[in-house]
C-alpha positions, 0 to 999 in steps of 0.5 A: 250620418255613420255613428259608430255607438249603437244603443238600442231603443230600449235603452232610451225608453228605460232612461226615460222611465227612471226620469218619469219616475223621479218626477213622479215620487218627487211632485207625490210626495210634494203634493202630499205634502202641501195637502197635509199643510193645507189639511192642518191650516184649512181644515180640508178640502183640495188646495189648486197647488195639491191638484196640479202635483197630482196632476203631474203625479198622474202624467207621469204615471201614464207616461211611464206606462206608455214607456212600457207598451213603447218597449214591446214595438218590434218594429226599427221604423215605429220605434224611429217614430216614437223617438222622435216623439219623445225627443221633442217631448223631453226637449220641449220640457226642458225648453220649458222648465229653462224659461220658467224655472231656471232654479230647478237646475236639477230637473233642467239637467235631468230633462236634458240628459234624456233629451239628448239620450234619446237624440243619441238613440235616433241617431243610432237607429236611423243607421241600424235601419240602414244596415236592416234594409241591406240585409236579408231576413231568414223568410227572405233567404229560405224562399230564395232557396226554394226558388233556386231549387225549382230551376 
């Protein structure tokens, strides 16, 4: 499939941080939130509501850390590898979040727009890798050189 429109991997892990990041300060803060509440009601002690947003928090954080070691890949065929991943992660919880919770319309658009930028991505670099198979890398062209100098 030619795509005319190239965006580089990197892009789409930086789309995927913002996202993660906007999940992550959002459920933190609801967390702190609902454990102030439950603090003030209670007098103490975890709340199971406060324990899974921290456990969302914490998700998220890792992911965005993996985000991170995912942009230092150098490699077009372990990023394809990635993306697909995260395509079908991104697509899975918006699939999830339409089946449970359809009145959270903004995470549901915020899940779908990454999902479909990473599939815009995938796309994108399915053809540069393409285009790098028929290219020759520097190491490829000096040693050919070399070879044609000693005929």
């Amino acid at each position: 499939m030619k795509f005319n429109i190239k965006i580089k991997p990197r892009i789409s892990y930086y789309v995927s941080i913002l996202v993660s990041f906007v999940i992550l300060f959002y459920f933190a803060y609801k967390g702190v939130v609902a454990y102030l509440i439950h603090r003030e009601l209670y007098g103490g002690g975890l709340d199971t509501l406060v324990l899974l947003r921290a456990s969302i928090s914490g998700i998220m954080l890792l992911l965005i850390l993996l985000f991170f070691q995912f942009i230092k890949i150098p490699d077009l065929k372990s990023h394809r590898t990635v993306l697909r991943g995260v395509f079908i992660g991104w697509t899975s919880v918006f699939v999830i979040l339409i089946i449970v919770n359809l009145s959270s319309i903004y995470f549901v658009i915020m899940t779908a727009t990454v999902s479909f930028f990473s599939l815009i991505t995938l796309f994108s670099l399915e053809d540069q890798i393409k285009e790098e198979k028929n290219t020759l890398t520097e190491k490829e062209i000096y040693l050919l050189q070399q070879l044609a100098k000693k005929k």
